[in-house]
C-alpha positions as CSV (number, residue, x, y, z in Angstrom):
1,X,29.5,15.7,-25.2
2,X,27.8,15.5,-21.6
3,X,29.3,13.0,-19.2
4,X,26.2,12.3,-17.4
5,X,22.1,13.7,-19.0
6,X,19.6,12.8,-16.4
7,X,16.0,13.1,-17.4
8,X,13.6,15.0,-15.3
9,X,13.8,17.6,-12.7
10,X,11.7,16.0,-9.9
11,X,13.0,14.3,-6.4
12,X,15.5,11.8,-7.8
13,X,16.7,13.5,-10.5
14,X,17.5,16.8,-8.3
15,X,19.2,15.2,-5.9
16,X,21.7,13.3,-7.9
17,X,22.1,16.3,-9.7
18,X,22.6,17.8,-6.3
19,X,25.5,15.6,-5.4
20,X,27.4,15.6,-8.7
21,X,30.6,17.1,-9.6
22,X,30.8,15.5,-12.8
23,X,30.1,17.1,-16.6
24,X,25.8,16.9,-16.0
25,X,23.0,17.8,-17.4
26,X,19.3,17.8,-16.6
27,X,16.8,18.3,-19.1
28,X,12.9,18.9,-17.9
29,X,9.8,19.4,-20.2
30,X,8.0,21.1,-17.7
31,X,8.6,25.2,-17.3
32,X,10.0,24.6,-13.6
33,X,11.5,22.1,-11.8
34,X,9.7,20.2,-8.7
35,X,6.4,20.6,-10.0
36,X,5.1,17.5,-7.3
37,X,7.6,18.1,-4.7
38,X,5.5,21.8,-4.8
39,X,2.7,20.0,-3.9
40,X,3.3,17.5,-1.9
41,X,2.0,16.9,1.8
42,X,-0.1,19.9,1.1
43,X,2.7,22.1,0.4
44,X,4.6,20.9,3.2
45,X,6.8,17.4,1.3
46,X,6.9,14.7,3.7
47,X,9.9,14.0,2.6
48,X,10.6,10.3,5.0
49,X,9.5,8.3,8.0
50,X,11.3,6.7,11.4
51,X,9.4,3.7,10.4
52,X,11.4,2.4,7.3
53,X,11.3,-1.1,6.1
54,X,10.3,-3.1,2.5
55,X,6.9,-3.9,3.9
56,X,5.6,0.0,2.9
57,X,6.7,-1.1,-0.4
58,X,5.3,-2.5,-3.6
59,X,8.2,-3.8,-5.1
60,X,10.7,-6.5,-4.9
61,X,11.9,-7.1,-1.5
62,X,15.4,-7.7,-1.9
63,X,15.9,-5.1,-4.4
64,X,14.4,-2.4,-2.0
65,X,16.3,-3.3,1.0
66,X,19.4,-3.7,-1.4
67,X,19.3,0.5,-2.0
68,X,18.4,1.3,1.5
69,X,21.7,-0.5,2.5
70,X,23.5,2.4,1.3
71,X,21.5,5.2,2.0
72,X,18.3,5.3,4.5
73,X,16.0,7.4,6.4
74,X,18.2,7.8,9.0
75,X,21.6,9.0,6.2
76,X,18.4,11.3,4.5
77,X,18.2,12.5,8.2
78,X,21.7,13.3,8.4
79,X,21.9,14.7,4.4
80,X,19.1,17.4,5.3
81,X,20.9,18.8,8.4
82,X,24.4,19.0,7.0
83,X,22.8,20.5,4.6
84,X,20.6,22.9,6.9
85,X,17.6,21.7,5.6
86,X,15.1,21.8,8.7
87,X,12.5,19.2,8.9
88,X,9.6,18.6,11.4
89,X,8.4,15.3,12.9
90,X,4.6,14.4,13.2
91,X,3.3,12.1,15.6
92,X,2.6,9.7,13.1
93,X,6.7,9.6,12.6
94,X,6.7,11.6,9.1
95,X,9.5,13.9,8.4
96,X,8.3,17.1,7.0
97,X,9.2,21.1,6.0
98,X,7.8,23.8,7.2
99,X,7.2,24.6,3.4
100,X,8.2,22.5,0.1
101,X,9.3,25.8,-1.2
102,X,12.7,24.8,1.8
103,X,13.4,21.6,-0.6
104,X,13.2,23.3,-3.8
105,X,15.2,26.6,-3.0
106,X,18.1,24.7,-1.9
107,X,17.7,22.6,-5.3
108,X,17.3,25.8,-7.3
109,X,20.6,27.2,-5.9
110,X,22.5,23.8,-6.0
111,X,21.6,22.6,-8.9
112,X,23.1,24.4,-11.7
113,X,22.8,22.2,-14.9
114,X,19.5,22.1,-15.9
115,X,17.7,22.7,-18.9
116,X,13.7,23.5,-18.5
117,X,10.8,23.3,-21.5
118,X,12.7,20.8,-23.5
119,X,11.2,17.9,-24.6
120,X,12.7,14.8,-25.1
121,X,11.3,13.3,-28.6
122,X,13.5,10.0,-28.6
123,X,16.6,8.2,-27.5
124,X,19.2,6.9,-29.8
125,X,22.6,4.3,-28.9
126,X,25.1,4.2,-30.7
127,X,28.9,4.1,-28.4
128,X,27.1,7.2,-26.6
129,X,23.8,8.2,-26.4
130,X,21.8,10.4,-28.8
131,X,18.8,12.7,-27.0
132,X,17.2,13.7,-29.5
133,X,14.9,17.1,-28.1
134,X,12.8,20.0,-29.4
135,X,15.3,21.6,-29.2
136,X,17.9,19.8,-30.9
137,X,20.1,16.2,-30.2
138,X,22.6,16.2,-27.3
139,X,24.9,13.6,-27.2
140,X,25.9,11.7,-24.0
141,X,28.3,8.8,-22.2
142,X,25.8,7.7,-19.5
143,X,22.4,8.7,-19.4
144,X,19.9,8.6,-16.4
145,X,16.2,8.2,-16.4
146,X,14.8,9.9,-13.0
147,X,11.6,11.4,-14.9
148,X,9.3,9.7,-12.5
149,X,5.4,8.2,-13.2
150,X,2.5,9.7,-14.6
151,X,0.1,10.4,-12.0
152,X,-0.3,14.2,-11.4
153,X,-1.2,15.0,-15.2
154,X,-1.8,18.2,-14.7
155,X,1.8,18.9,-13.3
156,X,3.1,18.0,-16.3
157,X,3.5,14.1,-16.0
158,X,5.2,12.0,-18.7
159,X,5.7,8.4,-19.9
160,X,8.8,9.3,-21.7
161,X,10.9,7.0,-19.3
162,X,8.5,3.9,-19.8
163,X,8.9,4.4,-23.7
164,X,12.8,5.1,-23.4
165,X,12.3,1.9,-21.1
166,X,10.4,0.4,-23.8
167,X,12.5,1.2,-26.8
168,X,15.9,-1.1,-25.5
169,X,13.6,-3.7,-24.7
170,X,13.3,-3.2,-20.8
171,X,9.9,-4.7,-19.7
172,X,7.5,-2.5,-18.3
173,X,5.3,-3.6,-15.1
174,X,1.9,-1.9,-16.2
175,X,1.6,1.5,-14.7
176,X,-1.7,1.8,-12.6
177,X,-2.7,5.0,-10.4
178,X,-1.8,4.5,-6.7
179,X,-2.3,6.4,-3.2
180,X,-5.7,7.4,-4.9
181,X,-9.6,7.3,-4.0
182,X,-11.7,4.3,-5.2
183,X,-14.8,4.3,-6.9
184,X,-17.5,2.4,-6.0
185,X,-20.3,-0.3,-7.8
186,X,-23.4,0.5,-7.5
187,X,-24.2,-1.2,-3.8
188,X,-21.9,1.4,-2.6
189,X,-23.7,4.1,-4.1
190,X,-24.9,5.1,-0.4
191,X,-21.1,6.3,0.2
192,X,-21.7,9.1,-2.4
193,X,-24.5,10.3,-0.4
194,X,-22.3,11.3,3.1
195,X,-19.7,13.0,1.0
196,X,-17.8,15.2,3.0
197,X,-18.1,12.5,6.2
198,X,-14.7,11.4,8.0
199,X,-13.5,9.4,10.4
200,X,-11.2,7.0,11.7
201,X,-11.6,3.2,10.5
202,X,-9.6,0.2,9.8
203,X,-9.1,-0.8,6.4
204,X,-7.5,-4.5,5.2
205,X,-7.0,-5.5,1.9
206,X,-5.2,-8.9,1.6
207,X,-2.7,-9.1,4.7
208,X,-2.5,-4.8,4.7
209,X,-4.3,-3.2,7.5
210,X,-4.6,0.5,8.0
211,X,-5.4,2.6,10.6
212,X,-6.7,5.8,9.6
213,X,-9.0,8.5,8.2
214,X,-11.4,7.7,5.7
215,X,-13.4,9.9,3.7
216,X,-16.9,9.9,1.5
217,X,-16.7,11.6,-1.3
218,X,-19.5,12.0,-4.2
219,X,-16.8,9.7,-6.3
220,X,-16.7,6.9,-4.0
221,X,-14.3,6.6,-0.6
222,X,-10.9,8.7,0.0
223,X,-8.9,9.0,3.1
224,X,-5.4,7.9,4.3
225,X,-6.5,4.6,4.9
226,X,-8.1,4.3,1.5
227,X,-4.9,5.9,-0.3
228,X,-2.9,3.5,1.3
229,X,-5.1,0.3,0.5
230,X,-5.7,1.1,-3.7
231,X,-1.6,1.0,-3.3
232,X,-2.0,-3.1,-2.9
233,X,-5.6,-3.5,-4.1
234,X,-5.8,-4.6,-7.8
235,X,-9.2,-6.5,-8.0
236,X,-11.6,-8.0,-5.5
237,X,-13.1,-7.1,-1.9
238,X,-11.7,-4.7,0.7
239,X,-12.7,-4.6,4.0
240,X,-13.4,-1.8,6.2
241,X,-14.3,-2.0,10.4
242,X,-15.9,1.4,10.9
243,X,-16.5,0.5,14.5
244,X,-15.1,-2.2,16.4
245,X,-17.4,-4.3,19.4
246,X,-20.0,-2.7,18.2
247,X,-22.2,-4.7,21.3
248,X,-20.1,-2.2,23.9
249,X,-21.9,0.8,22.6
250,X,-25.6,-0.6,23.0
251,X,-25.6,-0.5,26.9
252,X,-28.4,1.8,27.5
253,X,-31.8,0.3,26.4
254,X,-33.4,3.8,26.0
255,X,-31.5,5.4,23.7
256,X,-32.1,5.5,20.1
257,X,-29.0,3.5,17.8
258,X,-27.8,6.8,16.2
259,X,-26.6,8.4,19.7
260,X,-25.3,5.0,20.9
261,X,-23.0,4.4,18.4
262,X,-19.5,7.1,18.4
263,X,-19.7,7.3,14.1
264,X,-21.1,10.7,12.5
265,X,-25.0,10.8,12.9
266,X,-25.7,10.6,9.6
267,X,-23.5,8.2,8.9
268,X,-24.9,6.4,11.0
269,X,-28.7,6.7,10.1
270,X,-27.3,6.0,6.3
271,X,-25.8,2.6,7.0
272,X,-29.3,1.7,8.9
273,X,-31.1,2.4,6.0
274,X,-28.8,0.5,3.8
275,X,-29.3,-2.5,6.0
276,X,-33.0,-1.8,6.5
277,X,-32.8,-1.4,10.1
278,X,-34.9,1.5,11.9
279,X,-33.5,4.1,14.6
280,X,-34.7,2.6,17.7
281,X,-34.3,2.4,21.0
282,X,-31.7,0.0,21.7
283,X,-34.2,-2.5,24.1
284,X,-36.0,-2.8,21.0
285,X,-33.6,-5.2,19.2
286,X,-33.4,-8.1,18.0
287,X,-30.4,-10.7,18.1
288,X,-30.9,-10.9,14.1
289,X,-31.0,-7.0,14.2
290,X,-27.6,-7.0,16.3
291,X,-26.1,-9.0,13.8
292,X,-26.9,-7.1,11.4
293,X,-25.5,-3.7,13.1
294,X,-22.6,-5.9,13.4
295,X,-21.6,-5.7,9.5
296,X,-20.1,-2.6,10.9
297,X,-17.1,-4.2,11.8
298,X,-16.9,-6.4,8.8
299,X,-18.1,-4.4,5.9
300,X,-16.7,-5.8,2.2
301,X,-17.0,-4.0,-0.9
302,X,-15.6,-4.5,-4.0
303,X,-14.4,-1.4,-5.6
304,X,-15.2,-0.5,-9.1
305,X,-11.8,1.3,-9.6
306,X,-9.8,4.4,-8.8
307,X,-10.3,7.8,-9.1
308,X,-7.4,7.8,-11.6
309,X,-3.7,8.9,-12.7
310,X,-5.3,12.7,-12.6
311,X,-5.9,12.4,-8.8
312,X,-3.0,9.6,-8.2
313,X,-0.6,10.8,-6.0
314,X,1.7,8.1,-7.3
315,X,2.0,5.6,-10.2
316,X,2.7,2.1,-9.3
317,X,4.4,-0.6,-11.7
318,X,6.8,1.1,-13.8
319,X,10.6,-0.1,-15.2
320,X,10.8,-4.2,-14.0
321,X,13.9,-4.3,-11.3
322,X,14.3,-7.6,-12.3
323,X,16.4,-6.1,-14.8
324,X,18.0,-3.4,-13.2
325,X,20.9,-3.8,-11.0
326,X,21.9,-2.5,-7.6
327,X,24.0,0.1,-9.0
328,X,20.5,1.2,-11.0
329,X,21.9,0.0,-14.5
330,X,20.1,-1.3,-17.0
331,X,21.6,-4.9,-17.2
332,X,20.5,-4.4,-20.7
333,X,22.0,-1.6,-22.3
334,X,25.0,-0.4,-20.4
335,X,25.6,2.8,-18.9
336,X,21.8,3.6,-18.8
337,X,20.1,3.9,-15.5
338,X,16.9,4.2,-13.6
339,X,16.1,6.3,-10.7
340,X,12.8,6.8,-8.8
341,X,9.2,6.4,-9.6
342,X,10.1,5.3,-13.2
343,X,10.7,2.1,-12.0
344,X,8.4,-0.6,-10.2
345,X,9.0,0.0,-6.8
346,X,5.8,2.6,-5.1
347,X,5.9,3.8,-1.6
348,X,2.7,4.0,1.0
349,X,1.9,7.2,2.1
350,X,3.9,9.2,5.2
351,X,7.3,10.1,2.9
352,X,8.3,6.7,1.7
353,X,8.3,7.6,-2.0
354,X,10.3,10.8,-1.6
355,X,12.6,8.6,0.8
356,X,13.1,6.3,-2.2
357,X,13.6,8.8,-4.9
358,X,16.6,9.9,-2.5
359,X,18.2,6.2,-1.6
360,X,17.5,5.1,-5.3
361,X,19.0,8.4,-6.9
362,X,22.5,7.9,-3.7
363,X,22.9,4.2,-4.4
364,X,23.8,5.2,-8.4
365,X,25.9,8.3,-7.1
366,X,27.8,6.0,-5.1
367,X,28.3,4.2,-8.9
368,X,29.1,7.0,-11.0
């Protein structure tokens, strides 16, 4: 019998596995482990932030800033170089390598336990646990569910900690894609047509603003700022400023709107038509045409959706914390916990879920 089986070989799960002495096991479905740390940041794994607080989190409040107690960005800070793990700081205060491939070599030679291509059909409790695989049942004391959402399909995704979750009556947040694209109804159809087009914007949806990139796309609208507003958009409008004091810019009468304005040309001559407003000269104008230009800065849409859990880079909802405890145990079934993106607590972009995979996976360490 195992002491500990954690379930899934991705941020959480390595790490604990990282840190244990214990009789451990780690059993992944995928051929190799890290399949989204790979990929992450472009290769690179933003892997935290200097900014760190419960606002860049969908989740519970006090839950979140329960786990960071104990481990932070600044104790993840400290982990990585005692463990000569070399990160890089952007401007933007993200925490990245040089390469994911730095992350996940020092995983493959620390962590030692782990079984890859097996399958886990079904979880049985009797006074242990029964994981019943592919490759036959392995029994258990304490058993750990780190195996993350299931955005990234294609890297081997699974919902087999939702129906673990599922099976001893835990309640299950619905999972929705998150830090994706949104598609659009078709009054934004016009946004299809400047695929390709980026540029800085502000984006709000509810009391969230973002300051960022956005990007056309023939699907609808992408970007940073985007990514970060489908994480707290369900329904209804968001609004987007793609130019702010948009009267500042129209100083010289006798140039034409589309050289006035600093937005991509074509962009710009786009918009014009979709408010039916001719490139003129600007002394040509009227006030009802200003105002109209002015829509700019206050542009609502309502998207129609998301570009989905195949292009999500995370999976919001997930496990309800309600009825987990701060030591990550099921308050439930005992001696079964939840790690990571499995449970309902999603990160913005800039290193915040990998930050959470970490505190989450060091705050039940501390417990074990």
């Amino acid at each position: 019998m195992v002491d500990i089986v954690i379930i899934g070989a991705g941020a959480s799960g390595l790490f604990l596995g990282s840190l244990l002495k214990k009789n451990y096991l780690i059993l992944e479905h995928n051929r190799e482990i890290g399949a989204k740390i790979k990929v992450s940041g472009g290769g690179k794994c933003n892997i935290t932030n200097k900014i760190l607080s419960t606002s860049n989190y969908r989740g519970d409040n006090k839950f979140i800033k329960e786990i960071f107690k104990n481990f932070d960005n600044k104790d993840l800070l400290n982990w990585l170089r005692e463990n000569n793990l070399e990160v890089k700081e952007l401007k933007k205060n993200q925490y990245f390598f040089s390469s994911s491939e730095v992350l996940l070599n020092f995983f493959k030679k620390k962590v030692k336990n782990i079984k890859t291509n097996i399958e886990v059909l079904d979880v049985e409790k009797q006074d242990y646990f029964i994981i019943k695989t592919n490759k036959g049942d392995i029994k258990a004391k304490k058993l750990v569910i780190a195996s993350g959402g299931i955005s990234f399909k294609k890297l081997g995704a699974s919902d087999i900690g939702y129906k673990i979750a599922k099976k001893f009556t835990h309640n299950i947040i619905t999972p929705k894609p998150a830090l994706v694209g949104l598609t659009t109804q078709p009054s934004e159809n016009w946004f299809k047509k400047l695929s390709g087009i980026s540029f800085k914007a502000q984006v709000r949806v509810d009391k969230k603003i973002f300051n960022q990139e956005i990007l056309f796309s023939h699907k609808g609208i992408t970007g940073p700022a985007i990514l970060n507003a489908s994480l707290w958009w369900d329904r209804g409008f968001i609004e987007i400023s793609f130019l702010k004091n948009i009267e500042k810019y129209l100083k010289n009468p006798n140039k034409q709107i589309s050289t006035q304005l600093p937005l991509p040309k074509r962009f710009v001559k786009e918009f014009l038509n979709v408010i039916n407003l001719e490139d003129k000269k600007v002394k040509f104008l009227s006030k009802e045409e200003i105002k109209k230009l002015k829509l700019l800065e206050n542009y609502k849409f309502a998207p129609a959706g998301t570009f989905g859990f195949e292009r999500a880079e995370v999976t919001k909802g997930g496990v309800d914390t309600l009825e987990i405890g701060f030591d990550m145990q099921s308050k439930i079934i005992k001696n079964l916990y939840f790690i990571g993106e499995v449970l309902d607590v999603t990160g913005e972009l800039g290193g915040y879920n990998f930050q959470w995979a970490f505190s989450s996976a060091f705050n039940l360490f501390l417990r074990l």
